[in-house]
N, C-alpha and C positions, 0 to 999 in steps of 0.2 A: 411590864415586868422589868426589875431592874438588870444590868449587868451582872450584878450576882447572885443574882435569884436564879438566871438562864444560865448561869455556871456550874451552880450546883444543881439546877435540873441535867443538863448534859454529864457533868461527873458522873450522878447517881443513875444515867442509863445504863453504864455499862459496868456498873460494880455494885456486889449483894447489898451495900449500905453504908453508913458512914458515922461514925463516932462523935457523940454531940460534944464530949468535952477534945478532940482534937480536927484542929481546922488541917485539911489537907494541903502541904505546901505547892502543890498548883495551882494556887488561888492567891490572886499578888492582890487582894483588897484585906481590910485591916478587918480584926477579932471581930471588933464591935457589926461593922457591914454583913458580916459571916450572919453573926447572931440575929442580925435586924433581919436578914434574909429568910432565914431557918422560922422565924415568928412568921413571917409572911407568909410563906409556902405552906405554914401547918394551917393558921389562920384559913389560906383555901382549899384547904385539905390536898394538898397533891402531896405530901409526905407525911408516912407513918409515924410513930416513936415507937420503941420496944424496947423491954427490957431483959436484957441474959447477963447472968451473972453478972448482976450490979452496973454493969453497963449500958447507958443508953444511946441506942441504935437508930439512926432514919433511913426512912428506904423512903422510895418512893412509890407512888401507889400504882398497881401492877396498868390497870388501864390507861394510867398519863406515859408511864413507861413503854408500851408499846405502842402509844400515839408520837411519842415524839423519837421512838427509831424507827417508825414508818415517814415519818416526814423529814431524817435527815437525810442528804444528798449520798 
């Protein structure tokens, strides 16, 4: 898994989801990385998409979610 693939697995532990059209600015890699990432993660399903009022959301998938804040320190 890349650096920013494990980035935004970790972000999206502890927050409802994340907005596809805005990268959050604690993430110091570039749009495009974000985007390649977000392909990846859905590609192995560990992140949903949703859609609310025209907006699309990713979360991550409730079981990866409490796999990896049981294995953080």
């Amino acid at each position: 898994m890349s650096d920013s693939e494990q980035a935004i697995v970790l972000w999206l532990t502890s927050r409802p989801g994340l907005q596809l059209t805005r990268k959050p600015s604690e993430f110091t890699f570039s749009h495009s990385e974000f985007l390649q990432a977000i392909v990846s993660l859905s590609r192995r399903c560990w992140i949903e998409k949703t859609t609310e009022n025209g907006e699309t959301w990713l979360t991550l998938q409730a079981v990866i979610k409490e796999y990896v804040k049981n294995q953080s320190p």
